[in-house]
C-alpha positions, 0 to 999 in steps of 0.5 A: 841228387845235387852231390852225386851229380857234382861227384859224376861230374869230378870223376869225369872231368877227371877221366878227361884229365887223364886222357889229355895226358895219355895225348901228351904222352905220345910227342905228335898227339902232344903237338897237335893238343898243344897247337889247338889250345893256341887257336880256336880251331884248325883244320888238318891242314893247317895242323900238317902245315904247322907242325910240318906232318902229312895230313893222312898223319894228322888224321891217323892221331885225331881219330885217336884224340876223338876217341879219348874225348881230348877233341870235339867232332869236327866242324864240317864246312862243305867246299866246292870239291871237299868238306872242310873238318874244323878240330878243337879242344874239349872247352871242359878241358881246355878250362880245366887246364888254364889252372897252372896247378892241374898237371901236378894234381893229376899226377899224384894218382898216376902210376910209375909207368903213367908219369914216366910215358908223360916225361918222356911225350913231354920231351919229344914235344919239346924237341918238336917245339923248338925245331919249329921255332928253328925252322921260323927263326932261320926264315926270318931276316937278320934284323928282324930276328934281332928286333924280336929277341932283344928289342921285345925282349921275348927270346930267352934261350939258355942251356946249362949244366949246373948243380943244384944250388946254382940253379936253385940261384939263377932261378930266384934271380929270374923270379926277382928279374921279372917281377921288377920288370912286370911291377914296372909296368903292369898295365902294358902286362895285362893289356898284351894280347901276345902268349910266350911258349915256355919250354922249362926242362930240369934233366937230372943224370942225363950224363951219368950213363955212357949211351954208346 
């Protein structure tokens, strides 16, 4: 009995898996997971404000997130004239993901057509991340951009055209950089409270073909 439950139990985590994947797949559900696996919760509003949509918008994808079981059933808290819906993640799924290695697991059994939808969502989310970051940079002022990027060292922006030996190269570069600097001060590393967005992006023969 212990292993056909242990079994019912993989398959669905598995389906939730799946249809976490199916969200990322389209650009604003992938934004929407995305801003919710930084927070507890959010509401409509505060995600319409984050990711600069109109609430109705929102709301359009949450029913689908609903229905795919990527997000639990709200959190209603009445207000004077309106009821509050407070949204999170699935916490099954949100404790699944937090393995580094749950994406690559789960796209050997996708199909062609699944992986290249997942490819394509994961670019425009991208795209939608870093023109949230532009809007929050060009409000900040001078010398607080400043303090931020090179102070705190936390911004790292590069873009590149190189061959693959090169990056092959410049990434064991970047794996020894910050290995030494997390070594020298591992203590200060764990205890940090703060999470970096990491936007990581190898787009191979993006320039082959004449896009006129």
């Amino acid at each position: 009995m212990q292993k056909k439950r242990t079994a019912k139990n993989a398959e669905s985590l598995e389906e939730l898996l799946r249809n976490y994947i199916k969200a990322l797949s389209e650009a604003t559900r992938g934004a929407i997971v995305q801003e919710l696996g930084n927070a507890d919760e959010l509401t409509a509003t505060q995600l319409a404000h984050r990711l600069g949509l109109s609430a109705n918008n929102v709301y359009h994808h949450m029913r689908v997130l609903l229905q795919l079981g990527v997000v639990t059933p709200p959190r209603a808290v009445p207000g004077p004239t309106y009821v509050e819906k407070y949204y999170r993640l699935d916490p099954e799924l949100r404790r699944a993901t937090e393995d580094p290695n749950w994406l690559d697991r789960a796209q050997a059994t996708m199909t062609s057509e699944e992986r290249k939808a997942l490819a394509i969502g994961m670019c425009l989310t991208m795209a939608h991340r870093l023109q949230r970051a532009a809007r929050r940079y060009e409000a900040m002022g001078a010398e607080a951009f400043d303090e931020m990027a090179h102070t705190q060292q936390l911004l790292m922006l590069s873009v590149n055209d190189m061959g693959r030996r090169r990056l092959v190269t410049r990434l064991q570069a970047l794996r020894e950089l910050l290995r030494r600097e997390y070594e020298e001060d591992v203590e200060a590393a764990d205890s940090s409270p703060d999470t970096d967005t990491v936007l990581i992006a190898g787009l191979p023969n993006l320039w082959d073909e004449d896009d006129s």
